[in-house]
C-alpha positions as MATLAB code, in Angstrom:
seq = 'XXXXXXXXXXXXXXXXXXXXXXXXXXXXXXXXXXXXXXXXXXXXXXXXXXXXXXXXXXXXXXXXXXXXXXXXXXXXXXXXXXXXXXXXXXXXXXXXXXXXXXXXXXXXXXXXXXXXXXXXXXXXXXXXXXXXXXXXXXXXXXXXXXXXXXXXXXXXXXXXXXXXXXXXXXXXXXXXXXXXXXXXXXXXXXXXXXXXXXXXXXXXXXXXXXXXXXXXXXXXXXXXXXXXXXXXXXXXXXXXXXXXXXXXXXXXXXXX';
ca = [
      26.606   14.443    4.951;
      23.742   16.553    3.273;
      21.598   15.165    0.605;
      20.916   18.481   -1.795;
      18.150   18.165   -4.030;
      18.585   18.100   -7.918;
      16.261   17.399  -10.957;
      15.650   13.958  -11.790;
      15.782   12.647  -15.355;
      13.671   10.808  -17.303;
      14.134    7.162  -18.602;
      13.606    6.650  -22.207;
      11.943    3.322  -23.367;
      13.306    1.006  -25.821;
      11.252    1.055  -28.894;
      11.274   -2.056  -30.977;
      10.961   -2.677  -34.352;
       8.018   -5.503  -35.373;
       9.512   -8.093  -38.055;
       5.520   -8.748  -39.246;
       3.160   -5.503  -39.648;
       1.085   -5.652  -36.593;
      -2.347   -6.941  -36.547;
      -5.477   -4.285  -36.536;
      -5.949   -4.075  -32.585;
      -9.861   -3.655  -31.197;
     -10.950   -0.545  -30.647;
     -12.769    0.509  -27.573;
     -15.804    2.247  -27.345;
     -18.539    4.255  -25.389;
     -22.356    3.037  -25.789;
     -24.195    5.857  -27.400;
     -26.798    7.236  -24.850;
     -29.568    6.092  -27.492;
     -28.909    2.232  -27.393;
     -30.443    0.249  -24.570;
     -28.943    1.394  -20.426;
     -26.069   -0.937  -19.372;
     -24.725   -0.961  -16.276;
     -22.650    1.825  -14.901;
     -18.777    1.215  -15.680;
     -19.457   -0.874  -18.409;
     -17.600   -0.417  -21.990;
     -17.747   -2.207  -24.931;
     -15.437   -3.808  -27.767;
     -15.909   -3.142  -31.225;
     -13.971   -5.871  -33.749;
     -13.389   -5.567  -37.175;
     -16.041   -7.021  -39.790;
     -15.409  -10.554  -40.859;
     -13.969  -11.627  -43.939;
     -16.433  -14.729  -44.615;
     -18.272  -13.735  -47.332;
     -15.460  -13.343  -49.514;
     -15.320  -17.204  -49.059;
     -19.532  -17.227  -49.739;
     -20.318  -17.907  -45.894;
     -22.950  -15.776  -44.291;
     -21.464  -12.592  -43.293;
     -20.860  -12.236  -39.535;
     -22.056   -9.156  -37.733;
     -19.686   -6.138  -38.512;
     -19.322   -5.842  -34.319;
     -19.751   -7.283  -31.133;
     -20.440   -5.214  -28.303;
     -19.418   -7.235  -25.157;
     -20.082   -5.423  -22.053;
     -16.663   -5.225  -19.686;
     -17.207   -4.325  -16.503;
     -14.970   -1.794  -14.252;
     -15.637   -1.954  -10.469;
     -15.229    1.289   -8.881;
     -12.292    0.257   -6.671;
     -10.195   -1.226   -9.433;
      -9.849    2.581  -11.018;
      -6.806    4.783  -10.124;
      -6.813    6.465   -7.205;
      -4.831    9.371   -6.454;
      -6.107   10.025   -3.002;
      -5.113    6.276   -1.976;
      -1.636    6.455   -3.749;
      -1.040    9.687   -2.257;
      -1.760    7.841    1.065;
       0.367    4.680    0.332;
       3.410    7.188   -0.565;
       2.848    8.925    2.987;
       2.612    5.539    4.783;
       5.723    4.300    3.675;
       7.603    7.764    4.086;
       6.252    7.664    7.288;
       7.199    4.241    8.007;
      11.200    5.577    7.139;
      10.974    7.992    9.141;
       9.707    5.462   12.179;
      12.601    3.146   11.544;
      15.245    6.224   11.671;
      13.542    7.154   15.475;
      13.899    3.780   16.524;
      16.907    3.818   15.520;
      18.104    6.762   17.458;
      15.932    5.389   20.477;
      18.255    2.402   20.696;
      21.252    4.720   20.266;
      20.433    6.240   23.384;
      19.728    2.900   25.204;
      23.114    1.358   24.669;
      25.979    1.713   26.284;
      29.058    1.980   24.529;
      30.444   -0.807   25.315;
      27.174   -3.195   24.674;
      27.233   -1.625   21.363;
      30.643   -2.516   19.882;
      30.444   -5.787   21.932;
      31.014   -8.672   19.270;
      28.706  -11.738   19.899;
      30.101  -15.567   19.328;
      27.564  -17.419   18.735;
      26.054  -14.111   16.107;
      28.777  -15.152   13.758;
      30.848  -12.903   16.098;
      29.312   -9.198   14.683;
      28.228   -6.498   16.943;
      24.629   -4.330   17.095;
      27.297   -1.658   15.603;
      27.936   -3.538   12.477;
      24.108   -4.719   11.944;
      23.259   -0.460   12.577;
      26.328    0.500   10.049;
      25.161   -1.877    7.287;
      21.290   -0.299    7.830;
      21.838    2.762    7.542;
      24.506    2.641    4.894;
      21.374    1.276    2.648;
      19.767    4.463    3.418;
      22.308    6.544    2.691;
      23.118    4.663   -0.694;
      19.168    5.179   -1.366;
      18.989    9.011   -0.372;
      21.921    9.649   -2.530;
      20.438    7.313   -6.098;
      17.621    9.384   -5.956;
      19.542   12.255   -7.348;
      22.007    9.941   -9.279;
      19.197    7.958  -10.833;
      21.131    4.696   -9.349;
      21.085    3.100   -6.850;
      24.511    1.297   -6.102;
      23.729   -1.130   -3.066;
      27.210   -2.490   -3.480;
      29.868    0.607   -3.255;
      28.081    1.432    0.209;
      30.317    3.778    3.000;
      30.923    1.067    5.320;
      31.921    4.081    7.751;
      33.699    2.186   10.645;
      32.748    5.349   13.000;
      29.378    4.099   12.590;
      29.465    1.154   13.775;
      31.932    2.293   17.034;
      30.811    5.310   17.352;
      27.007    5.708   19.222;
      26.906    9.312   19.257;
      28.434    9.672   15.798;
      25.758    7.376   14.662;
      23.233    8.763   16.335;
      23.691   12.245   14.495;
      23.847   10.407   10.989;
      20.712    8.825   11.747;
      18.624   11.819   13.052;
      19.986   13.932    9.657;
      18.764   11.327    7.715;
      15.118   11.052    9.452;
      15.197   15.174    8.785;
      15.865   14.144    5.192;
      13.444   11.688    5.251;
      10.520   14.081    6.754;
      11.454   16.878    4.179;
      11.089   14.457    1.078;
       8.526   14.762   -1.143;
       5.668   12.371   -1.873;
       6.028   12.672   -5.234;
       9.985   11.525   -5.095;
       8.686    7.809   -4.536;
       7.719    7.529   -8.498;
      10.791    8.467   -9.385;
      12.500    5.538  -11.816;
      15.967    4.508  -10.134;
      17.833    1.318  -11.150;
      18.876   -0.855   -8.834;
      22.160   -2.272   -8.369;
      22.557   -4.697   -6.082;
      25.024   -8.358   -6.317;
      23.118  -11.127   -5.623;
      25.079  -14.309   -7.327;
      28.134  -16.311   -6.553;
      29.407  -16.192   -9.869;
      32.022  -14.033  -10.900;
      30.692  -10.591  -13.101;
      29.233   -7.485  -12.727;
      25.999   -6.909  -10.550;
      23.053   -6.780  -12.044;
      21.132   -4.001  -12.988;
      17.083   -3.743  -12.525;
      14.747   -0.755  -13.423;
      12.647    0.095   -9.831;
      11.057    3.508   -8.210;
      12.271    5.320   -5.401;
       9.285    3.961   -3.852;
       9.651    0.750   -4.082;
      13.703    0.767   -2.964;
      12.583    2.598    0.367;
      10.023   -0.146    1.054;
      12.837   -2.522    0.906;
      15.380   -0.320    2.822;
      12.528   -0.419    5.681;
      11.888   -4.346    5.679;
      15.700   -4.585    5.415;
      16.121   -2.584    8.192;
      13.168   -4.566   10.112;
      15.314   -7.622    9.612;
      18.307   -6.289   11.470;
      16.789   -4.782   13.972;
      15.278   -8.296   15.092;
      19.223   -9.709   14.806;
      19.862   -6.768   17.157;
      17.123   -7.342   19.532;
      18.126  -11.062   19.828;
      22.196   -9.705   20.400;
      21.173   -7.321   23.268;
      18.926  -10.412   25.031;
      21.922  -12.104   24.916;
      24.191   -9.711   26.197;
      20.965   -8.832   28.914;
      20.564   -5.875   27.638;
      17.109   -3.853   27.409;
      15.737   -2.576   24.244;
      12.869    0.020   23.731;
       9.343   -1.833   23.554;
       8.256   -2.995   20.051;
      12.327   -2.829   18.690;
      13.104   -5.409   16.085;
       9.134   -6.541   15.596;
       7.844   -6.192   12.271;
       4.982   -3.622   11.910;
       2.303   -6.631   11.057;
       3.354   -8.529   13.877;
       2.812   -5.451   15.940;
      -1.039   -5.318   14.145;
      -1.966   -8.677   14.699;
      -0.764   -8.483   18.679;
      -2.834   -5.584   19.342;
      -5.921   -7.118   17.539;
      -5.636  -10.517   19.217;
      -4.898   -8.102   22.797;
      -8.182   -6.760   21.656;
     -10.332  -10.089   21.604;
];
């Protein structure tokens, strides 16, 4: 399977009509460098002149400048979203490795081995229905959807350890050659998440924010996986199936 790259369009917003013309909004403005110093960051609101001495009342000040106050860290940052975007890439690309680490761990036959008391799956089936979010993500991002229902549900994948072993290390090559900025891109989601009978529903999302939940999805089943192999006394690679702030807060209680 190769993932080819291809331009991603942009989603129009809805404009609505207003029933009642809309009221005169404030308008913001910047202290002239005459008036008295405020403090740094601070704007001000200017509101329209009162209408009270059309009624005889003493006319109200034509503005009131009310100082609002902007703390340096709640300004946009494109250094720390640039970060954020290469954490969670990173983090993808982490989950793919183990991945293939526990590929290589497993024998065959602990792999397809169906479990009982597990609802009788196998670590096959939980790795199959991972990575098949992946690859349903990897391939919205050029469709502008992302269809979490029609997934491949490839059976090799979840028989297969070698097959799925080369699936998963294309992938984590996709994954490292992605770029930061893909994770704005606007998808929509579809995913079926009620009982009742209709079509699944629809909801407007980034790239970003579906590969966040492909990773904590993928968390999940790895931990179903670690429990499977202790059951089956089967070793694991150190650190599979824990979630990454579980991981933090061992090291920094370790530390004390």
């Amino acid at each position: 399977m190769k993932f080819e790259p291809s331009p991603l369009g942009s989603l129009l917003m809805p404009h609505h009509q207003h029933r009642h013309p809309a009221k005169p909004s404030p308008r913001w403005t910047i202290p002239d460098p005459a008036t008295p110093k405020m403090s740094s960051g601070a704007a001000t609101i200017q509101t329209p002149a009162s209408n009270a001495s059309n009624a005889g009342l003493e006319p109200e000040p034509t503005s009131h400048r009310l100082p609002i106050m902007f703390q340096p860290d709640e300004l946009p940052d494109p250094e720390a979203d640039f970060d954020d975007a290469r954490r969670i890439v990173d983090a993808a690309i982490a989950i793919l490795s183990q991945g293939e680490a526990l590929l290589r761990a497993l024998p065959v036959e602990s792999y397809t081995h169906r479990v009982p008391v597990a609802f009788n799956a196998s670590i096959g089936g939980h790795y199959r229905h991972c990575l098949d979010h992946f690859t349903s993500l990897l391939r919205g991002l050029h469709a502008a959807e992302v269809d979490y229902d029609h997934r491949e549900r490839d059976a090799r994948i979840e028989s297969q350890p070698d097959f799925a072993l080369s699936l998963t290390e294309r992938m984590r090559t996709e994954m490292e050659r992605l770029p930061l900025q893909s994770l704005d891109a606007p998808v929509r989601a579809r995913c079926e998440v009620s009982y009742a009978h209709g079509n699944s529903p629809v909801t407007g999302s980034t790239f970003g924010r579906e590969l966040v939940y492909a990773i904590a999805h993928a968390i999940h089943h790895y931990a179903l996986i670690s429990v499977m192999a202790r059951l089956m006394e089967v070793k694991l690679p150190e650190h599979f199936g824990v979630a990454p702030s579980t991981v933090a807060h061992q090291s920094a209680t370790n530390r004390q």
